[in-house]
MILO-395803 format. One record per residue (C-alpha): y, x, z; residue in three letters; residue number from 1. Coordinates in Angstrom, 3 decimals. Layout:
MILO-395803
        c2        c1        c3  type  seq
         Y         X         Z   ALA  NUM
...
END
This chain:
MILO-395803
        c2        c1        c3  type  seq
     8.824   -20.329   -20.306   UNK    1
     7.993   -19.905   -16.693   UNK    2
     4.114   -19.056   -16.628   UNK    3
     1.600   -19.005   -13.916   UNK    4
     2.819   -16.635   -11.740   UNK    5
     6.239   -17.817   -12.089   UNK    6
     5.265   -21.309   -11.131   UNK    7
     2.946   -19.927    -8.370   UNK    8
     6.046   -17.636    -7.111   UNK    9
     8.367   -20.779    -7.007   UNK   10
     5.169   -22.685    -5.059   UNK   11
     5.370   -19.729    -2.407   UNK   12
     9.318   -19.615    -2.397   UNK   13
     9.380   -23.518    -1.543   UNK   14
     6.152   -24.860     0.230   UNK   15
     7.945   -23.275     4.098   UNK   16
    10.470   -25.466     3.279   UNK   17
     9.106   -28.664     2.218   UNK   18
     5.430   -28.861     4.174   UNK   19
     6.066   -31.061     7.058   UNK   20
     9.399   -32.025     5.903   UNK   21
    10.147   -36.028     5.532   UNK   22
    11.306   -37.527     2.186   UNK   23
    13.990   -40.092     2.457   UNK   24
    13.821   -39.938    -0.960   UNK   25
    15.046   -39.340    -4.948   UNK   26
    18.014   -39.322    -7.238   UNK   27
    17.570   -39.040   -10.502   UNK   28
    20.082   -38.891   -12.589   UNK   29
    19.043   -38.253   -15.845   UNK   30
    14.737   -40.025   -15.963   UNK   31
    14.633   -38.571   -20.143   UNK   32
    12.454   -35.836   -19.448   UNK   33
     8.943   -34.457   -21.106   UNK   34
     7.756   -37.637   -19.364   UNK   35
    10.161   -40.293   -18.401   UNK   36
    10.462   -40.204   -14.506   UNK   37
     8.698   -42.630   -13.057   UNK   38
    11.185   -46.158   -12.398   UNK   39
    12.205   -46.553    -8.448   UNK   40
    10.936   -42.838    -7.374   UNK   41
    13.507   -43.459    -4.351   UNK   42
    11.990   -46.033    -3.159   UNK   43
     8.671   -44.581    -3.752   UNK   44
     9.554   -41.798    -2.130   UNK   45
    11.506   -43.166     0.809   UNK   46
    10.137   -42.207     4.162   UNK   47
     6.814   -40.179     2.933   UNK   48
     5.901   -36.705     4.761   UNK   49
     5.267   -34.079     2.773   UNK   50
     1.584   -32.650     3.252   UNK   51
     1.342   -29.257     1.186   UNK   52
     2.428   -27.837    -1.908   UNK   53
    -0.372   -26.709    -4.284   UNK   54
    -0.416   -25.203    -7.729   UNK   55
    -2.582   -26.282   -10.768   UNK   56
    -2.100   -24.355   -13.865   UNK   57
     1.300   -24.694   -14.247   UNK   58
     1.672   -27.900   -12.648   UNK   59
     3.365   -28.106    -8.838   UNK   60
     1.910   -30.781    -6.768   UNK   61
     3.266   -32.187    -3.799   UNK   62
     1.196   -33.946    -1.390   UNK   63
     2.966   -36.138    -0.039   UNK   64
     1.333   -39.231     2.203   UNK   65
    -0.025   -41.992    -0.410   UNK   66
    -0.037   -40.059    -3.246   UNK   67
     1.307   -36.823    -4.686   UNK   68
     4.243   -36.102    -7.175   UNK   69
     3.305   -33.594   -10.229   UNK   70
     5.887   -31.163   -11.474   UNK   71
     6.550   -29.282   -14.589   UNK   72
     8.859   -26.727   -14.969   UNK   73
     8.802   -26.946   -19.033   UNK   74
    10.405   -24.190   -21.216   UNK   75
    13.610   -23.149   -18.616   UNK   76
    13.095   -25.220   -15.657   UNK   77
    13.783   -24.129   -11.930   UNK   78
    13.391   -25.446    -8.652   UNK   79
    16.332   -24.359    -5.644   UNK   80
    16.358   -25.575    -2.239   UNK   81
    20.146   -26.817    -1.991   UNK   82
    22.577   -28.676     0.181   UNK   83
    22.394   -32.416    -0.376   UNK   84
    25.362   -33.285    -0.916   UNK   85
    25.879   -29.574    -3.215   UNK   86
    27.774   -30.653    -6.548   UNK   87
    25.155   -31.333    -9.211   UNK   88
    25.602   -29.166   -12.363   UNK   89
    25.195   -30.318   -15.818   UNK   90
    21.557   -29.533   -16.076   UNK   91
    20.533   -30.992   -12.483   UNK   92
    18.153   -34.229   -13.359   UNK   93
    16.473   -34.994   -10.133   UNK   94
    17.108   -34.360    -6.429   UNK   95
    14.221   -35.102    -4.293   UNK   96
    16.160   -35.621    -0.768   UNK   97
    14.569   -34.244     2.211   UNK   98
    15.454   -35.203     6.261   UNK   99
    16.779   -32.533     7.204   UNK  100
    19.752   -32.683     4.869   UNK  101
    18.356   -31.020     2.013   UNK  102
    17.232   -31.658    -1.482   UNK  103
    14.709   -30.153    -3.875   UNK  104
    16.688   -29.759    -6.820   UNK  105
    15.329   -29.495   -10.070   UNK  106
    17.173   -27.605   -12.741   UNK  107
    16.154   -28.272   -16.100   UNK  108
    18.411   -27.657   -19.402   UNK  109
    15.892   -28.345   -22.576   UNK  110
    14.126   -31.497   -20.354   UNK  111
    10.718   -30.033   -21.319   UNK  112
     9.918   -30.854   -17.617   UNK  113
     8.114   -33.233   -15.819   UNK  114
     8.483   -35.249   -12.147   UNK  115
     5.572   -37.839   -12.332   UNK  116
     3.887   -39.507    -9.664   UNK  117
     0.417   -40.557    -8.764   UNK  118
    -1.439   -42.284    -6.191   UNK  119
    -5.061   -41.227    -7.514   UNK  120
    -6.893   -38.333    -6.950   UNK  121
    -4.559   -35.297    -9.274   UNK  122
    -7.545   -33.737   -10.457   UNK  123
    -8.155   -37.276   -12.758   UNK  124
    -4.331   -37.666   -13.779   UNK  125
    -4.611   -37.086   -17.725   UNK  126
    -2.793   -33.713   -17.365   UNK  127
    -5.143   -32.029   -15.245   UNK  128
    -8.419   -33.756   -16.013   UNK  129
    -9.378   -31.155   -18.883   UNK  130
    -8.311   -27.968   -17.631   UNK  131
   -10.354   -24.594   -17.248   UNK  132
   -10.855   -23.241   -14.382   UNK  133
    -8.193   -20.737   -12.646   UNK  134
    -8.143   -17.620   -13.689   UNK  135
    -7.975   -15.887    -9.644   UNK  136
   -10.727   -18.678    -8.606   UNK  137
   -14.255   -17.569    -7.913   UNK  138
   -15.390   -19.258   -10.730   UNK  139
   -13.454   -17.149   -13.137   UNK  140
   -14.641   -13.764   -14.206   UNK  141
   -16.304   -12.177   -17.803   UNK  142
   -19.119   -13.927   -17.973   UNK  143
   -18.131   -16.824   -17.825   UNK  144
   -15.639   -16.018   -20.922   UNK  145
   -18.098   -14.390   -22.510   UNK  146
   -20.305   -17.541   -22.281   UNK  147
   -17.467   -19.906   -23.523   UNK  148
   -16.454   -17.343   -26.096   UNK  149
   -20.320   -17.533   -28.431   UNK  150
   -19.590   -18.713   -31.734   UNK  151
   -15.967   -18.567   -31.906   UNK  152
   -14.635   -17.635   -34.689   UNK  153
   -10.483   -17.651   -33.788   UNK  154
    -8.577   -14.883   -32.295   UNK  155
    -9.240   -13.338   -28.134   UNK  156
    -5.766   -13.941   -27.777   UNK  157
    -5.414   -17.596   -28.875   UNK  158
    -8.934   -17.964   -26.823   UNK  159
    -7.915   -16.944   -23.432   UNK  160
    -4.551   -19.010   -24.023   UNK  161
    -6.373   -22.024   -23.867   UNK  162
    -6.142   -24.308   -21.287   UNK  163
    -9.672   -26.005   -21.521   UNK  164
   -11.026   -22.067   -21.043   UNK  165
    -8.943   -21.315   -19.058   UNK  166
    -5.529   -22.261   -17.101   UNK  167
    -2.208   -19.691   -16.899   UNK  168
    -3.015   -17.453   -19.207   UNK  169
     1.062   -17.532   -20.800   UNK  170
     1.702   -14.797   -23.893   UNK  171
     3.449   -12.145   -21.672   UNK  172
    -0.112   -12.115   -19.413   UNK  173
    -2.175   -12.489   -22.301   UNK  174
    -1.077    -8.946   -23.908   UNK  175
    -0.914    -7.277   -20.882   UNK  176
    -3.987    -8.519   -20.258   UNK  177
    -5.736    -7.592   -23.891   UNK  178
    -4.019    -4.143   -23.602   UNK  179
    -5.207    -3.326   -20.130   UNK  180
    -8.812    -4.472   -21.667   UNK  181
    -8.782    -1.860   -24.305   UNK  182
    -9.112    -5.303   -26.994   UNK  183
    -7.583    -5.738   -30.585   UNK  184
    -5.419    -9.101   -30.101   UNK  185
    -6.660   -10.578   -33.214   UNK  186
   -10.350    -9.585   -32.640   UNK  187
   -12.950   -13.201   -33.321   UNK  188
   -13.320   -14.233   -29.750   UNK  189
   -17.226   -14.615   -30.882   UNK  190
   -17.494   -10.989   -31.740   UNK  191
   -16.971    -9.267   -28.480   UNK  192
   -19.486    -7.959   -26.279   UNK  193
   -20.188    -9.445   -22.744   UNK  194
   -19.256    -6.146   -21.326   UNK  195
   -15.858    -5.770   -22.831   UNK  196
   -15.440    -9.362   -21.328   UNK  197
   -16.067    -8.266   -17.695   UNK  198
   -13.332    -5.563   -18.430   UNK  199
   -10.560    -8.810   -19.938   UNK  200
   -11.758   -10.991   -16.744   UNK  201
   -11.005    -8.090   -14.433   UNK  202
    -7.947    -6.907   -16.407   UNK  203
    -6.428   -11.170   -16.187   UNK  204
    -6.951   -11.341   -12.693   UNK  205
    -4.861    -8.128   -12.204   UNK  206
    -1.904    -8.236   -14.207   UNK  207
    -1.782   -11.996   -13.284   UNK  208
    -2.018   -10.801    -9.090   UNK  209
     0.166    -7.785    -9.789   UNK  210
     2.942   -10.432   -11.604   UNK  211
     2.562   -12.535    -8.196   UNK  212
     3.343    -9.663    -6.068   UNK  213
     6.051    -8.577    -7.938   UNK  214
     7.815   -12.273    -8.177   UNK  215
     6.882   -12.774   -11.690   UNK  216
     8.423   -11.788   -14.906   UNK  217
    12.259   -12.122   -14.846   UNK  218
    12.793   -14.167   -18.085   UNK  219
    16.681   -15.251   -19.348   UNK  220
    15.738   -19.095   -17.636   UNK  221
    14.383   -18.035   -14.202   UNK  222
    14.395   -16.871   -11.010   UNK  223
    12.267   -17.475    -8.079   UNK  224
    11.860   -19.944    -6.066   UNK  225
    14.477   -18.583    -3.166   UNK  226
    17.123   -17.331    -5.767   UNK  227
    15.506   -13.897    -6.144   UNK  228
    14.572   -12.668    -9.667   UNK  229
    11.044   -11.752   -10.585   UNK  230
    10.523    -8.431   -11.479   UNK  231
     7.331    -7.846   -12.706   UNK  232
     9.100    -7.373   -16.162   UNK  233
     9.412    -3.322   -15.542   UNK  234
     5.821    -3.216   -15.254   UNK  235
     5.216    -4.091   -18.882   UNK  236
     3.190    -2.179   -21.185   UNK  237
     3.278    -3.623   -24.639   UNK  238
     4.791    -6.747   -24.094   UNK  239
     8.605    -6.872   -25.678   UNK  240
     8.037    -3.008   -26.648   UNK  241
     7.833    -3.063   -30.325   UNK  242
     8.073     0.248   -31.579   UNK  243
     7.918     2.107   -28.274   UNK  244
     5.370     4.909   -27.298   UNK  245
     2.611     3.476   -26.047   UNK  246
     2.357     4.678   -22.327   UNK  247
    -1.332     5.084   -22.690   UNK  248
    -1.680     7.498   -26.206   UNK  249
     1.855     7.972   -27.509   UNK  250
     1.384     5.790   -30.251   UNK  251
     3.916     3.106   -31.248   UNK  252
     3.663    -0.051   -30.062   UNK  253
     3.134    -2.847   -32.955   UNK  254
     4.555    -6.140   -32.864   UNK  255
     3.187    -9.185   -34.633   UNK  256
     2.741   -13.247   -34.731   UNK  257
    -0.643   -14.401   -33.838   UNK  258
    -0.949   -18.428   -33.605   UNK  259
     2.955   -18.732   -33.402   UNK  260
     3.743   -16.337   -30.779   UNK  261
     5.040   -12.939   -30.368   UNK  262
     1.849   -10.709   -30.286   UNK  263
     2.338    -6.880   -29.043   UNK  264
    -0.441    -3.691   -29.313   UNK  265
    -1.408    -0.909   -29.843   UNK  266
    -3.917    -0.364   -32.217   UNK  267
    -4.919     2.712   -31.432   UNK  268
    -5.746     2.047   -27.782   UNK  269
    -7.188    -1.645   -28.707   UNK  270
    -9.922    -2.224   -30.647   UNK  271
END
């Protein structure tokens, strides 16, 4: 599924386009998503100007005037800037239409997605009221892991995937991240010294600012924001490499499933 820096690559690829842009506003033609879309968006919509386009976690938000519309991009979602009047295809749920004759188009074929609106403050909306910080905020780094991490006794992995430590931390960025760190996946989040946790908090913020500025990670369901692929796929180092030579000792790289996902390492390097 798109992750943070896919999300945050789309909110770069589309915010020139939309900020300061009028919405005459919204066709939906198919409202059975994550969330139902909310009844009479159009008219909601109809004649607000659109203010900025921020990120949280995952989550696109679109201030627009009077409130701001929250966006999802679920398991194979996309965004594309398109013509209007452009055909719809068969996975093309809602068009938010724009005055200058185009429309934000969300693509979306497994309707894990979301289009919701609010007129309160997005930082209280249910979705977003819980979340950890962000992981390339000031108020991210090891310590502060290391102080939410006492007494746990799951895995590193499963703890720096949640979203109430903190937000974007997706499975490809998470073993990147834990390989980069020099740290067993399946380690007790508990057990690890503060130090090791300054070397994780650095190693996040990279791979997650290296994905950024390489477009994100081309996955089989996206591409970025202006039609380009992300790329930072060739930069992998464990991730998807079962059995390869580690490019750090030689070793292979082992593959396992760690809380439901797809967990990659190398145990000699991580410990």
């Amino acid at each position: 599924m798109p992750e943070l820096p896919e999300v945050e690559t789309t909110r770069r690829g589309i915010a020139p386009h939309l900020t300061g842009q009028r919405l005459i506003g919204a066709v939906v033609r198919d409202a059975r998503l994550r969330w139902p879309v909310p009844h009479g968006l159009d008219r909601r919509l109809a004649g607000r100007a659109v203010l900025a386009v921020n990120r949280r976690a995952k989550y696109l938000l679109l201030t627009v005037e009077g409130g701001t519309l929250i966006l999802h991009l679920g398991m194979s979602g996309s965004l594309r800037l398109v013509a209007a009047e452009a055909p719809p295809g068969k996975h093309d749920h809602v068009d938010l239409l724009l005055s200058d004759g185009r429309a934000l188009r969300l693509h979306d074929p497994r309707r894990f997605g979301a289009v919701l609106w609010t007129t309160e403050e997005p930082a209280r909306h249910p979705l977003l009221a819980n979340l950890g910080p962000e992981p390339l905020s000031e108020s991210f780094n090891g310590d502060y892991l290391f102080s939410r991490s006492r007494g746990r006794r799951g895995a590193v992995k499963s703890f720096i995937m949640d979203a109430h430590v903190v937000v974007g931390v997706g499975n490809i960025y998470a073993n990147e991240a834990l390989f980069l760190a020099g740290i067993d996946p399946r380690r007790a989040a508990g057990r690890i010294a503060a130090a090791r946790y300054v070397r994780l908090g650095t190693a996040i913020r990279g791979v997650l600012e290296a994905a950024i500025a390489e477009g994100g990670t081309t996955l089989r369901d996206f591409v970025g924001g202006d039609g380009r692929p992300g790329y930072f796929a060739q930069s992998l180092k464990v991730y998807g490499r079962a059995g390869e030579p580690c490019t750090s000792c030689g070793g292979p790289v082992r593959q396992l499933r760690l809380g439901q996902r797809s967990t990659f390492f190398c145990q000699q390097c991580q410990s």
